[in-house]
ZADOSE-140863 format. One record per residue (C-alpha): residue number from 1; x, y, z. Coordinates in steps of 0.05 Angstrom, whole numbers. Layout:
BEGIN
    nr       px       py       pz
   NUM        X        Y        Z
...
This chain:
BEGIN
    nr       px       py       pz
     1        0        0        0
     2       11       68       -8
     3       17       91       66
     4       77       29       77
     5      112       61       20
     6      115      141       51
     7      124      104      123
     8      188       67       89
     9      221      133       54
    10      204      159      126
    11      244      107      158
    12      299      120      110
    13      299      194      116
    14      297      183      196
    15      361      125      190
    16      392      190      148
    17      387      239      209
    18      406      184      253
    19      338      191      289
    20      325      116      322
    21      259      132      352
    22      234      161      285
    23      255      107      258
    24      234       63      295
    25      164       91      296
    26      162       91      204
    27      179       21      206
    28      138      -11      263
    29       81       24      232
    30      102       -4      156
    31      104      -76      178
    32       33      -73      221
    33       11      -47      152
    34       44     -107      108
    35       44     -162      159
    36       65     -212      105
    37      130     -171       89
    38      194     -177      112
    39      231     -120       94
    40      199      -61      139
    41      213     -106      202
    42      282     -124      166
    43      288      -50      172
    44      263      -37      244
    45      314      -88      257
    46      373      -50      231
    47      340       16      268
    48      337      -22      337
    49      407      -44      326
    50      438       21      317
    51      389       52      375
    52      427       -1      418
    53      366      -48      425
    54      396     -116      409
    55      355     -156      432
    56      297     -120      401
    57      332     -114      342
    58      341     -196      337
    59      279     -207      351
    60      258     -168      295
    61      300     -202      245
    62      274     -262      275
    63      208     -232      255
    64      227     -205      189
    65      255     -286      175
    66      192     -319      186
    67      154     -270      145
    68      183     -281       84
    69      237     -344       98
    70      253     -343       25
    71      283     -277       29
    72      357     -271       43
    73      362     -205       67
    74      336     -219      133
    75      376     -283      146
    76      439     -239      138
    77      418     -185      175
    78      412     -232      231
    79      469     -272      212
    80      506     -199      227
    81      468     -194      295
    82      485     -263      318
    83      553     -245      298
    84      563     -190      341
    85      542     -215      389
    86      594     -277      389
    87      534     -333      370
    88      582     -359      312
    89      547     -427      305
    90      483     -390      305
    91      503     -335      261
    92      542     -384      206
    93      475     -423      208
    94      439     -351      189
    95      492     -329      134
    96      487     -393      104
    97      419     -393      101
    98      422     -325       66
    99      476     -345       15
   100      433     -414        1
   101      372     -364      -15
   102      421     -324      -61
   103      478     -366      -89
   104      507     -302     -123
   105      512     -276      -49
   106      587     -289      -42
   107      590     -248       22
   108      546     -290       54
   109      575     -357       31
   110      639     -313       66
   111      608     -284      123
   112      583     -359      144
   113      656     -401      133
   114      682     -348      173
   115      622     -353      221
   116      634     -428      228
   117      709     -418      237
   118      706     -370      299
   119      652     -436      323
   120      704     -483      316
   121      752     -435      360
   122      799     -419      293
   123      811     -342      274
C-alpha cells in the first residue's frame, strides 16, 4: 500500500538523520501495515540495532525471517546480529541460510565459513 511506502522513505529519511525513535516509529508502523512482508521489520531491525536495542533488534530479524523465509536479506541481517554478538554457530547457520537463498551472495557464503570458523575456535 501506499501509506507502507511514505512510512518506508520515512524510515529511510529518519536512518539519514540518525533519528532511532523516528525510525523506529516509520517502520513498526510499515510492517503492522504489510504483515506478510519482511523488509519493513528487516528495517526496524537495523533501526533497533543502531538505537542499541539488540535484543529488540534480533527479535525483529527473527520476525522479518519468518515472514518471508525465502528472502535472504533478513537471514543476513541476523546472521550480522548473531555475529556481534559472538553466537558464531548461530550466526554461520543464518549467513548460510542467506547465501543458500542467493547463491550469487558471495558475502554471505563468506560471512558464514568465517562464522563457522570462529565456532570451531579458529581465527
Amino acid at each position: 500500500p501506499a501509506g507502507a511506502y511514505v512510512l518506508g522513505v520515512h524510515g529511510f529519511h529518519s536512518m539519514a538523520r540518525r533519528d532511532w525513535p523516528a525510525a523506529e516509529r516509520a517502520y513498526s508502523a510499515g510492517a503492522a501495515l504489510e504483515p506478510e512482508k519482511a523488509d519493513p521489520v528487516t528495517n526496524l531491525g537495523v533501526a533497533l540495532e543502531r538505537a542499541g536495542k539488540t535484543a529488540e533488534a534480533e527479535a525483529a530479524f527473527r520476525e522479518a525471517a519468518r515472514r518471508e523465509p525465502r528472502s535472504p536479506r533478513p537471514w543476513a541481517a541476523l546472521g550480522a546480529r548473531l555475529g556481534a554478538a559472538g553466537r558464531w554457530a548461530d550466526a554461520a547457520d543464518a549467513f548460510a541460510s542467506a547465501a543458500a537463498l542467493n547463491p550469487s551472495d558471495a558475502a554471505s557464503a563468506s560471512w558464514a565459513a568465517q562464522a563457522r570458523s570462529r565456532a570451531a575456535g579458529k581465527k
